[in-house]
N, C-alpha and C positions, 0 to 999 in steps of 0.2 A: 497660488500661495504667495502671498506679498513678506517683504524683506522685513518687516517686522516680526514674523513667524517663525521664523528662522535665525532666532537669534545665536543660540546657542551651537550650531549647529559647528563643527569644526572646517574651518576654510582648508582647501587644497590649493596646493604650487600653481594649477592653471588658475584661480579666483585673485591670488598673490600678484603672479604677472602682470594680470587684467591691471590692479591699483596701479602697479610701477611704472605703467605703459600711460594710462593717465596724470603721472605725478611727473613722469619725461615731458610729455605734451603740455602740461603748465611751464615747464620748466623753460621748454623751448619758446612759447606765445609771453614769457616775463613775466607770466600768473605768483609765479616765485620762484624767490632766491635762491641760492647755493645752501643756503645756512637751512633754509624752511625747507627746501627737496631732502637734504640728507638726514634731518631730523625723520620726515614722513616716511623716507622708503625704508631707513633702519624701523621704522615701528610698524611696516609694511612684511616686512619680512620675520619679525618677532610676532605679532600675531596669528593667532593661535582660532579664531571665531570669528564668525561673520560681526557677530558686534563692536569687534575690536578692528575689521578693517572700515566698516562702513563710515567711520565718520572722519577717516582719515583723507576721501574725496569729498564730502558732502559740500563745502563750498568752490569746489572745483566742476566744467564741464566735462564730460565724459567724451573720448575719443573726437574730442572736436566738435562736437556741439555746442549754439549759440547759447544755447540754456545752459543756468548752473543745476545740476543733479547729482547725486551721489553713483556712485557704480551699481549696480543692479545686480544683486545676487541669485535671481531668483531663475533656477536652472529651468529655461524652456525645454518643453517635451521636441523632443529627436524624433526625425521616421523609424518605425519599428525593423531591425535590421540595416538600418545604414550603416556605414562606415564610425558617421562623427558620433554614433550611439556605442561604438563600443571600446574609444580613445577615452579610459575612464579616467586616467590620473593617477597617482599613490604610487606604491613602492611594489607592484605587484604582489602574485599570491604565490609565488616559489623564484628563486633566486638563482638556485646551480642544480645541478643533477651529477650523481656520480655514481660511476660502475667498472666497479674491480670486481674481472671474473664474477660478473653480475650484470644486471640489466635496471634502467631503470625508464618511466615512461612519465612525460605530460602530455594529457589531452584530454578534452571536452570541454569543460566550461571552465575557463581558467585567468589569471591575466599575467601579460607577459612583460613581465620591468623595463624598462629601460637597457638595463646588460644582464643578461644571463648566461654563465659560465658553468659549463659541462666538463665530464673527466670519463674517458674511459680507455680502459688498460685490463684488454683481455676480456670485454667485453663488449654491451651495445646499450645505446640510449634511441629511445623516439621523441622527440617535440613537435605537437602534432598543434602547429594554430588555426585550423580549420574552423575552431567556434571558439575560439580564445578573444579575450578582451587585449588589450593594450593600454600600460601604461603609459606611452608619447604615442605621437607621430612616425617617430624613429626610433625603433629599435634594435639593440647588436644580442645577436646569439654567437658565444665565444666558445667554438669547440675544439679539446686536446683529443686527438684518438690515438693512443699506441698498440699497434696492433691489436684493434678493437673500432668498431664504426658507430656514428651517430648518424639517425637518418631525420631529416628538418624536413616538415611537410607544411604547404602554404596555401590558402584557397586560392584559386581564379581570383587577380586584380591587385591583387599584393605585388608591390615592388622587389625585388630582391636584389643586392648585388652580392655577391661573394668575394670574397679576400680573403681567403687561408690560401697556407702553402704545403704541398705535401712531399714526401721524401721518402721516395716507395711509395708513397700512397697518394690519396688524388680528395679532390674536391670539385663536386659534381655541381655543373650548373643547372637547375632547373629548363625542361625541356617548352616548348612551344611556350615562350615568354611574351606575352602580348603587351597593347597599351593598359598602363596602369589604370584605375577604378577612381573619379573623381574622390580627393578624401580616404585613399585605404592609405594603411600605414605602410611605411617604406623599414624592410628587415635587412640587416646586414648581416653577415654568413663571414666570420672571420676564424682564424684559429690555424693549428696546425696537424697535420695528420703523417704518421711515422710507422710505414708497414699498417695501415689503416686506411679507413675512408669516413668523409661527410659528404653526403649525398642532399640533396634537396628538390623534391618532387612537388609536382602540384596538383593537387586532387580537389574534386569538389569533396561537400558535407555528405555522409548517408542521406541527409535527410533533402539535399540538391540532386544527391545520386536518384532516390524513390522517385522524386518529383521529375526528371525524366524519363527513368524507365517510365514510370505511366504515361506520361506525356507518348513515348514511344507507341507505348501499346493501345491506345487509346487512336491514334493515328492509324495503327494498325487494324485495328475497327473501323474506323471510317472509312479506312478505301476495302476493308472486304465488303462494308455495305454498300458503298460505291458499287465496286464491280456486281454484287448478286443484284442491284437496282436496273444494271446495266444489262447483265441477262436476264431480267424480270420484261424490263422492256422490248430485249430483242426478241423474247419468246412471242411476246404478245401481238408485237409487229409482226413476225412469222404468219399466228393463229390468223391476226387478221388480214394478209393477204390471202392464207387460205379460203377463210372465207369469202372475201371478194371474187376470188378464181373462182370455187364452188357457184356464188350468186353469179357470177358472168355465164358460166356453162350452164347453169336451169335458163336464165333469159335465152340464151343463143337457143335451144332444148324446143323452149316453145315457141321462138320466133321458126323455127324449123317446121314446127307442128299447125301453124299458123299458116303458112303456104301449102303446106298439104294438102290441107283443107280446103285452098282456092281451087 
């Protein structure tokens, strides 16, 4: 799809940056002035469609290239399941959660803002990003629990740091933390907890979970047909020293019968 195609199409905050970031780097090479940058990035930030930012680079180069080009809107396809395929941009699809003497739950296909802020009091919440998108790179989940818990679950490769504080109650760091996943988003875990708790675990997907039970069990088949290959073998090695034994005792049998004879 070339950028003509796309005209209409409404720009996001990361497409915003990209211009700013090239209209700094004219800025810094004396491509332009004080007067011409703050013109272009206030109309950098007020546009609203790809049409309305493309022509605010078109005679600038892009991130330092000897060539002048406009910025390129035309969003490359991502590997299916990577990390940078699912840092989508926007204002996310839910904001806060809250449970009074109630419960309440995000999880499966979702995206998670920038700050999302939870509440529960006499109650619990799940925020489960295991196949959640992501608005940034960085994001904060902001949990109050008053006597009441919120439980924050992360796939394998997510960063996490936690910073709440609790009083009576506690704030759970996720167990076996490993090196973070080139590209995964990094989650911050802040908030306070009072006669409560925010816990945060890390689990794979069901559908990473199926994909190694089979894996397991499939394993598990290869080495039972391993092993019955192995007593397939030993049997036969067996039979056939039997039979050598047998064929040695007839030859000895008539080499015996053979001297009789003389």
């Amino acid at each position: 799809m070339t950028d003509d195609a796309v005209p209409d199409l409404r720009a996001s905050d990361a497409d915003r940056e990209r211009v700013s970031e090239v209209l700094r780097d004219a800025l810094a090479d004396g491509r332009l002035d004080m007067e011409e940058f703050e013109e272009r990035l206030e109309a950098t930030y007020k546009a609203r469609t790809y049409a309305e930012l493309t022509p605010i680079t078109r005679d600038l180069p892009a991130g330092g290239a000897p060539v002048s080009r406009p910025v390129s809107f035309t969003k490359e396809p991502v590997p299916d399941g990577s990390w940078a395929g699912r840092i989508v941009g926007g204002e996310g699809s839910s904001t806060s959660g809250v449970a009074v003497l109630s419960g309440f739950q995000r999880k499966g296909r979702w995206t998670v803002p920038r700050r999302f802020r939870c509440f529960a009091f006499w109650g619990g919440g799940e925020i489960d990003l295991r196949e959640a998108d992501f608005a940034d790179r960085e994001v904060e989940i902001n949990c109050v629990a008053i006597m009441g818990g919120v439980q924050v679950i992360v796939p394998p490769g997510v960063e996490v740091v936690v910073r709440g504080v609790g009083i009576m109650g506690g704030f759970d760091h996720p167990d076996g933390d490993g090196r973070p996943e080139p590209g995964a988003p990094l989650v911050v875990v802040s908030g306070f907890a009072f006669w409560g708790g925010v816990g945060v675990e890390r689990k794979v997907t069901r559908a990473e979970r199926q994909r190694l039970k089979e894996t397991r069990r499939q394993e598990r088949l290869e080495r039972k047909e391993s092993r019955h290959e192995l007593h397939r073998a030993r049997h036969e090695e067996r039979a056939l020293d039997r039979e050598t034994d047998r064929e040695l005792d007839r030859e000895l049998e008539r080499e015996r019968r053979r001297q009789g004879e003389r």
